[in-house]
Structure formats: structure tokens, C-alpha cells
C-alpha angles and dihedrals in degrees: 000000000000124000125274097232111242122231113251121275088260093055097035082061101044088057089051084051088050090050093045088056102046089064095067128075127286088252091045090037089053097039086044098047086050083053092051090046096050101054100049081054089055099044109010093185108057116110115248109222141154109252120180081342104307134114094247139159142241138209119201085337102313136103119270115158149349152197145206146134131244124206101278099022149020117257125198112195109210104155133234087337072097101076090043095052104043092128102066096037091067110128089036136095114250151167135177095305113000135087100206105188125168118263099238095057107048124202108269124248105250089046088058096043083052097051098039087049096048089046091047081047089054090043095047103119097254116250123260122262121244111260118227127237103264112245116226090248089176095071094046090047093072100039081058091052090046094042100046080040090067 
């Protein structure tokens, strides 16, 4: 009997984000699905997953950000983007690093683009550091001797 073939990992995710959100009520599933949406139109290559149970999104491979809802609110879970972005969060629910908003007022696009830009810019690998010129230590490290013999 030959293999059904399997839809790719990125497919395969994006059902299991389908199915995650099918479970929630009509008002979470909608807010939630603008939140997804939103954030594919901020950042189209991230890679959407399920992390600890969440629909959530990578970036090269690492965690970058996640969503859910809780009985009585929505959450987005975009790290510690939170603390650096406290202006413009006033009026919304948060923690450390969750944004909790009420299903029936969704965060607004521009809102999202600037989180999920300012959490791809914290997550950006940091830049090397110029090297120095190396020094001939060989030839200091005489002098030194002679000098502290005398």
C-alpha cells in the first residue's frame, strides 16, 4: 500500500493553527485570525508552529512569538518587545511579556507590524565586533623581564 504524501512542515503548521483556532469562540477565533494575519503581513517569512501549545512563529528556526486566548481575553506573547514598548501599550493588559486585549477589540495593525518589527530587530544576531590589530607580544614580553630584573 503506497504512502499518502504529507503536506510540508509549513503547511502541516498552519493546519494545526487552523485547528487551534477552531476550538475558540466565534469573537477569540476572529480577533485571533486578524492577529495571525497581521502578523504574516509584517513579517511574510517567519514560520508559523505550535510551541508549548500555542500558534506561535519562528524566525530562522527560533521562537519568536506567540498567541492564545484565555478565558475572559486574547493574549499575544511577544517577549520582552513588551518593556520597550510600554508607550504605546497604554490602555492594554500586560506583563512581562504579554499583551492580553479583549476579543472583541483587536490590536490594531500598525500596533502589530510595530511589535513584530521591533521583536525580528531584538532577535537580529548582533553584529561582530571589530577585531584589533594584534600587537608582537613576543618581542614586549623581554624588554618587561629585563626591565623588572634590574
Amino acid at each position: 500500500m503506497a504512502k499518502k504524501p504529507t503536506p510540508s512542515g509549513s503547511a502541516l503548521k498552519s493546519t494545526e493553527i487552523d485547528q487551534f483556532l477552531a476550538t475558540l469562540s466565534a469573537d477569540k477565533r476572529s480577533a485571533l485570525a486578524k492577529l495571525r494575519k497581521d502578523i504574516r503581513a509584517a513579517a511574510p517569512n517567519l514560520e508559523e508552529c505550535i510551541s508549548y501549545g500555542l500558534p506561535a512563529f519562528r524566525l530562522n528556526g527560533k521562537f519568536l512569538l506567540a498567541f492564545g486566548a484565555g478565558a475572559n481575553h486574547c493574549a499575544f506573547y511577544p517577549g520582552t518587545t513588551v518593556q520597550s514598548l510600554e508607550a504605546d501599550l497604554t490602555g492594554y493588559d500586560t506583563s512581562k511579556g504579554t499583551i492580553r486585549f479583549p476579543a472583541d477589540t483587536p490590536l490594531p495593525a500598525a500596533l502589530v507590524r510595530k511589535i513584530v518589527k521591533a521583536r525580528i530587530a531584538a532577535k537580529a544576531p548582533a553584529k561582530p565586533r571589530p577585531t584589533r590589530a594584534k600587537t608582537n607580544r613576543a618581542k614586549a614580553g623581554p624588554k618587561r623581564a629585563q626591565a623588572s630584573a634590574s
